[in-house]
Every structure is written in structure tokens, then in C-alpha cells.
C-alpha positions as CSV (number, residue, x, y, z in Angstrom):
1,X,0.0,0.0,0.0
2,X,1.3,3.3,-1.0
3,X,0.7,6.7,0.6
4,X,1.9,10.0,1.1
5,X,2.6,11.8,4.6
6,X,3.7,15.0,4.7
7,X,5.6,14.9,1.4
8,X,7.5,11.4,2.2
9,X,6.1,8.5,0.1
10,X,5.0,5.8,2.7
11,X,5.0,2.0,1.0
12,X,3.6,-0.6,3.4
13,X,2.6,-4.2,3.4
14,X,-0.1,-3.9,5.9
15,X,1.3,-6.1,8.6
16,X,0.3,-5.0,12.6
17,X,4.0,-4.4,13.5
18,X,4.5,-1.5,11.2
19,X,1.6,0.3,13.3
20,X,2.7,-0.9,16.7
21,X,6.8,-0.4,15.8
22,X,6.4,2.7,13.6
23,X,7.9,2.1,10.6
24,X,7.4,1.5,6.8
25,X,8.4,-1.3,4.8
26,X,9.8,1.7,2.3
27,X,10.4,5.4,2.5
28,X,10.6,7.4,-0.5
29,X,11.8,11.3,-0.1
30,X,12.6,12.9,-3.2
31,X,14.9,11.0,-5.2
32,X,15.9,9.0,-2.0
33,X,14.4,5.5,-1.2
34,X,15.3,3.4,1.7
35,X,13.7,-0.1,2.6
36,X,13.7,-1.1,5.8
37,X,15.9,-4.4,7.6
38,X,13.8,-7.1,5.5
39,X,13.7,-11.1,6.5
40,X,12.6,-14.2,4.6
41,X,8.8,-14.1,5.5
42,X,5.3,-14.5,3.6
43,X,2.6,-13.6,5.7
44,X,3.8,-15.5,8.9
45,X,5.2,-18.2,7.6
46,X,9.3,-18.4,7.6
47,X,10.6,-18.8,4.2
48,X,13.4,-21.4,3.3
49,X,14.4,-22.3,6.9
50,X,17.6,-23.4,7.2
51,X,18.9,-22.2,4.2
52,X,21.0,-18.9,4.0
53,X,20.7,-18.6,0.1
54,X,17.0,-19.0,-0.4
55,X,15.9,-16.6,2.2
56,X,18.6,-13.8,0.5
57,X,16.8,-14.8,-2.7
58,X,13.3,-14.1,-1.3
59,X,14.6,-11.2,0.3
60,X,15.9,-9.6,-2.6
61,X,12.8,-10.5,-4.3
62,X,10.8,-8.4,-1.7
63,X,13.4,-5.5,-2.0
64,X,12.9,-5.1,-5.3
65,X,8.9,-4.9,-4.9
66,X,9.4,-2.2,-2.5
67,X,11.3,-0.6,-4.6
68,X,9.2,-0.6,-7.7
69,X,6.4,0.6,-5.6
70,X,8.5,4.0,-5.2
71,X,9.1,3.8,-8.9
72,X,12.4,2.7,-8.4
73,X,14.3,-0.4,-9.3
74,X,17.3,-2.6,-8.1
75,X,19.9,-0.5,-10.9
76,X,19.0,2.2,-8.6
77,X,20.3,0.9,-5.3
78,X,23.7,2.4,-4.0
79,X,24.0,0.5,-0.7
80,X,23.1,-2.8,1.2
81,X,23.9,-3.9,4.4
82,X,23.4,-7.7,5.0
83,X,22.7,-8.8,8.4
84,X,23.2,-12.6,9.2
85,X,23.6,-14.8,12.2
86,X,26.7,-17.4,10.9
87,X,29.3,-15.9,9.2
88,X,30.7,-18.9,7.8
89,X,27.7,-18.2,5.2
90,X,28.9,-15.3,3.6
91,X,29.8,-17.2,0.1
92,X,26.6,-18.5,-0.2
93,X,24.3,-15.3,0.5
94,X,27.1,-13.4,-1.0
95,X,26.5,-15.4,-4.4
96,X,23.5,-14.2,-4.6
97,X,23.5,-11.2,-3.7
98,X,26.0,-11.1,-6.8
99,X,23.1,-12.7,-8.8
100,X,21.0,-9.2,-8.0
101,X,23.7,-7.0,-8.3
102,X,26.8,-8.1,-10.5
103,X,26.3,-5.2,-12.9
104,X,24.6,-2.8,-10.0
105,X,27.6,-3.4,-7.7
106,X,26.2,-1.3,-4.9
107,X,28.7,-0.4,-2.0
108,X,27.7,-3.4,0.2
109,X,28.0,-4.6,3.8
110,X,27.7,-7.5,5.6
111,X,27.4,-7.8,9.3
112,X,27.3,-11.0,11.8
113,X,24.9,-10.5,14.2
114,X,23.6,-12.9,17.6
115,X,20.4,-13.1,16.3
116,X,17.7,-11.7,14.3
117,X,14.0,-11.3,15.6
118,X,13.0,-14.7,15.0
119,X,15.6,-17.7,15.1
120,X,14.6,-19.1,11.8
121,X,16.1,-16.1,10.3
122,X,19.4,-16.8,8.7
123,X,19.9,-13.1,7.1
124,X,18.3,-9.7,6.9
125,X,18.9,-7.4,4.5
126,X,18.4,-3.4,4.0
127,X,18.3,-1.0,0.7
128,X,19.1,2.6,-0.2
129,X,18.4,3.6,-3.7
130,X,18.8,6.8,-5.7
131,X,16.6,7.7,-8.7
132,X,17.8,9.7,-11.2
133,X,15.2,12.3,-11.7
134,X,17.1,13.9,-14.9
């Protein structure tokens, strides 16, 4: 669902926790778009437990749907930062990460954390993209 709020494009999926927690699953401001820490789920079911490059598939997946909501696109991200709870799975959610953005090559970081919110979640991922308005 997209709205406007004082001049700040507001894209959200609807979900209870964006009212309770205050936030949107994207926020569009002028040419600047950021999508919010994002996690391998459909509704409230965990996607691809267990496996690290599936849920950074579906993840990037959802990213991108944000993103064309704002009327943006994944050429237009400039930066990611990957979140994920076992280092020794960088190759694989870095692979496809690559699959996303070989050409793109955004200026990319990727974090090991203790945990995410639930403990099905292998990785979270986060998006800032630039449109060109020329």
C-alpha cells in the first residue's frame, strides 16, 4: 500500500507491526528511497528455513517490490547492508547477492549479528536507492 505523509512516500505491506513499531516497509523522499531491515517471511510463515541462500533470494525479491512501488528499481540501489547470524555463510548469501547485483555493484556490507527477531532467520537485508530524476 502506497501513501503520502507530509511529502515522504510511505510503502507498506499492511502487517500489525508497522503500526505498533512505527515504521514502513519503504520510504521514498525525493529521489531518496530506503527499505527497511527485511527477513525471509510470507505472511507469517518463515521462508526457506535453514537455508541462507534462499531466504537472501526471497529477500531480494521483496526488496525489489518495494522498490518498484517508489518507482524505483534494483539498478538504482547504491548500498546494502546484510545482516546474518553465521558468518561462515557469507559465500553463499554473497552469491547471490552477486546474482542481483553483478552489474549494479552497490557499496555493500555485511554484518554478523547474535540473532535476528526470530531464530529461523538466517539473514536480513536493508536497501538505499537513488533515482535519477534527470
Amino acid at each position: 500500500m502506497k501513501t503520502e505523509v507530509n511529502g515522504r512516500i510511505l510503502i507498506s505491506t499492511g502487517t500489525p507491526w508497522e503500526d505498533i513499531i512505527g515504521y514502513s516497509r519503504a520510504v521514498c523522499v525525493g529521489n531518496t528511497i530506503a527499505v527497511t531491515g527485511t527477513a525471509a517471511m510470507d505472511g507469517n510463515k518463515v521462508v526457506a528455513p535453514g537455508s541462507a541462500a534462499e531466504q537472501t533470494r526471497f529477500i531480494l525479491e521483496k526488496i525489489r517490490k518495494a522498490l518498484l512501488e517508489t518507482g524505483a528499481d534494483l539498478k538504482d540501489v547504491i548500498r546494502t547492508r546484510i545482516y546474518v547470524t553465521d558468518m561462515s555463510k557469507w559465500e553463499e548469501i554473497g552469491k547471490v547477492h552477486g546474482e542481483f547485483f553483478r552489474d549494479i555493484r552497490p557499496a555493500t556490507t555485511m554484518v554478523e549479528v547474535k540473532s535476528l527477531i526470530r531464530p529461523e532467520f538466517l539473514v536480513e537485508i536493508e536497501a538505499d536507492a537513488i533515482v535519477d530524476v534527470n
